[in-house]
VOMAR-278379 format. One record per residue (C-alpha): x, y, z; residue in three letters. Coordinates in Angstrom, 1 decimal, decimal comma. Example, Ala and Ser with C-alpha at 12.3 -4.5 7.8 and 13.67 -1.06 7.14 Angstrom:
2
u=12,3	v=-4,5	w=7,8	residuo=ALA
u=13,7	v=-1,1	w=7,1	residuo=SER
# end
This chain:
84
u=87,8	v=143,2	w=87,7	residuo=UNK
u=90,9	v=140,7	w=87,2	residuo=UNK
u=93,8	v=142,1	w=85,9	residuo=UNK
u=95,9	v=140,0	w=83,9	residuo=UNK
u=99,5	v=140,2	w=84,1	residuo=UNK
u=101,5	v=140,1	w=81,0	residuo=UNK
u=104,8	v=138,4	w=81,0	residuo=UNK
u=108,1	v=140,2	w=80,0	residuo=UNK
u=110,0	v=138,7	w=76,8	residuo=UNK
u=112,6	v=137,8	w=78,8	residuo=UNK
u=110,6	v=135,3	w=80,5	residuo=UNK
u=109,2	v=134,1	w=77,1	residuo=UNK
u=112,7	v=133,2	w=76,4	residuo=UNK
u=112,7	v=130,1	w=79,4	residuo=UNK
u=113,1	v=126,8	w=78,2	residuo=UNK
u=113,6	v=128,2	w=74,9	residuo=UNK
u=116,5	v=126,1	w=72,1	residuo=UNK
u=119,2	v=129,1	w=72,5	residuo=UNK
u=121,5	v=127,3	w=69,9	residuo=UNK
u=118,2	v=126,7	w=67,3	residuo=UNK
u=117,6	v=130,5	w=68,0	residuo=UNK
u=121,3	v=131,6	w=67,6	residuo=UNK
u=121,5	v=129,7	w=64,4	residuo=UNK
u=118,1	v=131,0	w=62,9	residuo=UNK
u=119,6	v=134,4	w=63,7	residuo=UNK
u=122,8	v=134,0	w=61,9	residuo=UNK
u=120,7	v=132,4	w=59,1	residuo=UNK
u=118,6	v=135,9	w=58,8	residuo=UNK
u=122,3	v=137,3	w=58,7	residuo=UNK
u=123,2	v=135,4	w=56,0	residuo=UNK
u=120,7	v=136,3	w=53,9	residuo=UNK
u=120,6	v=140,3	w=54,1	residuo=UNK
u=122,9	v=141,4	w=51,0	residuo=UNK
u=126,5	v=142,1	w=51,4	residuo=UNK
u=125,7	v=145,8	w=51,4	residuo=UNK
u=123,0	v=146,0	w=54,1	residuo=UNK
u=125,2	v=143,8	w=56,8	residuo=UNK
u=127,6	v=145,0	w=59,5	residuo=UNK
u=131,3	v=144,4	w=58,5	residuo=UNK
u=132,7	v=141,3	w=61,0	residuo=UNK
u=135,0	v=143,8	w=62,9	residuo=UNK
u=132,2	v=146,6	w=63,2	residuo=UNK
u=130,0	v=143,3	w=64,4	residuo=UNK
u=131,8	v=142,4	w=67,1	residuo=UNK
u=132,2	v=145,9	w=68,5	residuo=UNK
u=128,4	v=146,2	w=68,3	residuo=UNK
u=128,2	v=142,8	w=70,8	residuo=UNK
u=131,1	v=144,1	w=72,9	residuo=UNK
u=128,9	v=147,2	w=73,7	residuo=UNK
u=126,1	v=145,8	w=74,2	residuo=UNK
u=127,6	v=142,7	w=76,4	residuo=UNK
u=128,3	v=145,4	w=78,9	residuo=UNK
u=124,4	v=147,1	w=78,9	residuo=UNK
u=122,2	v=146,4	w=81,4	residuo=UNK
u=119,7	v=146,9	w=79,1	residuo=UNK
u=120,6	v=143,3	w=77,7	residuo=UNK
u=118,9	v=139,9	w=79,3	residuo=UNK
u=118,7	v=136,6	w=77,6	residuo=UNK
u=120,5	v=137,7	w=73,9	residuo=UNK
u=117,5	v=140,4	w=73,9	residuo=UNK
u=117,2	v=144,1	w=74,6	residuo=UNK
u=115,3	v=145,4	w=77,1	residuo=UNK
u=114,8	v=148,7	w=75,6	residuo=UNK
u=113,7	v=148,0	w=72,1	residuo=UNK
u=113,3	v=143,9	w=72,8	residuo=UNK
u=115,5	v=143,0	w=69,6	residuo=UNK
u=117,6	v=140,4	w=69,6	residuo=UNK
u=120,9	v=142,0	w=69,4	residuo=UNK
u=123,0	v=139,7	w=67,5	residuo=UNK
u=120,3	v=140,6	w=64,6	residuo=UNK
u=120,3	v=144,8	w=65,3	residuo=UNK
u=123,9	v=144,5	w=65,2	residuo=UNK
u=124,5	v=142,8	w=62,4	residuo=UNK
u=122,4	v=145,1	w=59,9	residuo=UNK
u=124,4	v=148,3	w=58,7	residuo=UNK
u=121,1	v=150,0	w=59,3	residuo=UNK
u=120,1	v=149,1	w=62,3	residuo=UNK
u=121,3	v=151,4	w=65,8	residuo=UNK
u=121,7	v=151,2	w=70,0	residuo=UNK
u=118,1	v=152,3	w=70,8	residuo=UNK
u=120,1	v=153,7	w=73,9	residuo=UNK
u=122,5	v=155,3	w=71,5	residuo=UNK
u=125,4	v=153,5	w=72,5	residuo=UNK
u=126,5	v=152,5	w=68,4	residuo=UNK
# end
């Protein structure tokens, strides 16, 4: 029997627009109502954390495989590793 190897998301992510992604993301972000997104300075905290994980590869995390500029940017959302 031939076992078939499944590739990580990460490697889904090669030769993959990262601007048209970014700005589909920030477009997602847009729409959420005021109330249910991350306020800019809690934002950016959020990305600072997770810029330092090693948990993080290609925009995604490894742990959860999110892309974090969305997790961080909802009020709801958390750091699967419990870092925020």
């Amino acid at each position: 029997m031939e076992i078939t190897k499944i590739p990580c998301r990460r490697c889904l992510l090669e030769g993959v627009d990262r601007d048209k992604i970014t700005a589909m993301i920030e477009g997602y972000l847009d729409a959420l109502p005021e109330e249910e997104r991350t306020p800019e300075a809690l934002y950016r905290e959020r990305l600072a954390v997770c810029e330092t994980c090693p948990n993080l590869s290609n925009g995604l995390c490894s742990q959860c495989g999110c892309f974090v500029l969305y997790r961080a940017g909802k009020t709801s959302s958390s750091c699967p590793g419990g870092k925020w």
